[in-house]
matplotlib code that plots the C-alpha trace (Angstrom):
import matplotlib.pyplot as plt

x = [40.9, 41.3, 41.0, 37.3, 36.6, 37.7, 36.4, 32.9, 31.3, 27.8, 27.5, 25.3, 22.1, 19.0, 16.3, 13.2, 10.2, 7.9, 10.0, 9.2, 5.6, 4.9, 6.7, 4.8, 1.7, 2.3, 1.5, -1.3, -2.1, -4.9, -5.1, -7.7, -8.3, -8.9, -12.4, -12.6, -13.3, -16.7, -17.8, -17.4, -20.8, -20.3, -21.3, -20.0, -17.7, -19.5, -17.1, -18.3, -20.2, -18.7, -20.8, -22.8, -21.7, -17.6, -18.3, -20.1, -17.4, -14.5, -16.1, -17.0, -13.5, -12.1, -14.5, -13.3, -10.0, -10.2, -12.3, -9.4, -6.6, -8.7, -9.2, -5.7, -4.7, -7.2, -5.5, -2.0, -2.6, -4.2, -1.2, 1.3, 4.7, 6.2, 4.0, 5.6, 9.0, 8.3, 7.2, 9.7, 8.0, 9.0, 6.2, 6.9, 6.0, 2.6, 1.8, 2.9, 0.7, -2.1, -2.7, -2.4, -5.9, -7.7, -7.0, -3.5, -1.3, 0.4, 3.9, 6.1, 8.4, 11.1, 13.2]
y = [13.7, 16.9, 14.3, 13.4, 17.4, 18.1, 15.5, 16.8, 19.5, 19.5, 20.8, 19.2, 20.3, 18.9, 17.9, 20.9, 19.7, 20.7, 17.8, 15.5, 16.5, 15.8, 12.3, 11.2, 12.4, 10.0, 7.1, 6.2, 5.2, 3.4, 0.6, -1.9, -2.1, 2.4, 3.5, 7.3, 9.7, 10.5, 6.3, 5.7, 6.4, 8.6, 6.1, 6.3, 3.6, 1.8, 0.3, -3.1, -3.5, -5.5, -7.8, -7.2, -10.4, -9.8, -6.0, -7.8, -10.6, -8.1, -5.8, -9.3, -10.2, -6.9, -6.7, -10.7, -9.6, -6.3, -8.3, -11.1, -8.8, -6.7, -10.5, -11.7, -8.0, -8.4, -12.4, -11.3, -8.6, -10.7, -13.5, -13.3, -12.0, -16.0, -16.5, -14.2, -15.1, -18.6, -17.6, -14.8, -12.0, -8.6, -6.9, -3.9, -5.4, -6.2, -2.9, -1.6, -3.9, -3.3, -0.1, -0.4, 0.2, -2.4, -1.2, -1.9, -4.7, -6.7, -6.2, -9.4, -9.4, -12.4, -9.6]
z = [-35.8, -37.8, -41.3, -39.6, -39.8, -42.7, -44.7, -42.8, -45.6, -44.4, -40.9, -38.1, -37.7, -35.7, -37.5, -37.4, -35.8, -38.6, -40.4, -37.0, -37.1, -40.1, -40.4, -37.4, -38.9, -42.1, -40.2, -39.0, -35.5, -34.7, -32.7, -32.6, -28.4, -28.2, -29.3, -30.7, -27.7, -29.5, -29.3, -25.9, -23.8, -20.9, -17.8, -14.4, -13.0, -10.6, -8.2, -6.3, -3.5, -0.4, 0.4, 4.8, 5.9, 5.0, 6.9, 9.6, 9.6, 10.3, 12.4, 14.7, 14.7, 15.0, 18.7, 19.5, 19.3, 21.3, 24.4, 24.2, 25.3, 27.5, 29.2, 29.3, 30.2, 33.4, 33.5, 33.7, 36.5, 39.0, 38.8, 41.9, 41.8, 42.1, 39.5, 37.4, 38.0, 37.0, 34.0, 33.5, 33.5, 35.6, 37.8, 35.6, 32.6, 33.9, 35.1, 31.8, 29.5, 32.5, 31.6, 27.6, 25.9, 24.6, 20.7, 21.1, 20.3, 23.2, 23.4, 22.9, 26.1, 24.9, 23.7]

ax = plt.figure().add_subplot(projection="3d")
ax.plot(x, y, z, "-o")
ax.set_aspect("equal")
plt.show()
């Protein structure tokens, strides 16, 4: 290892970066796809429009869905207590999902 140094007689230095710079500035980099800054016209990005009908659409389904469990919410707590036991489901359970709101998500109770 001390051959490897001693045979060294320049030391190591980093190159400066006004060396860097002005490498990187001898070639020139234009590409074909950018524009110059001064070229491009100044318009704002219009983003598109969603069309009424899809709003509409979702905002139908979204209320269909919402009156669906508040119907099989009202369903479930009119059936008897055999009722439930044939099916498997504890009194508890109903009176829980009874009193959910009508935004949220039925529970799945096979757990």
């Amino acid at each position: 290892m001390s051959t490897l140094l001693q045979e060294r007689q320049q030391p190591i230095t980093a190159p400066r970066l006004r060396d860097r710079v002005a490498a990187q500035g001898a070639i020139p980099r234009a590409s074909a796809g950018h524009e110059a800054a001064a070229a491009v016209p100044c318009r704002p990005v219009v983003a598109p429009r969603a069309s009424w009908s899809l709003i509409l659409g979702s905002i139908v389904a979204t209320l269909r869905e919402w009156r669906r469990r508040s119907v099989n919410r009202s369903e479930l707590a009119r059936l008897d207590e055999r009722t439930l036991r044939d099916i498997g489901v504890d009194p508890s359970m109903v009176d829980y999902e009874m009193y959910q709101w009508f935004w949220r998500p039925p529970r799945d109770w096979r757990d």
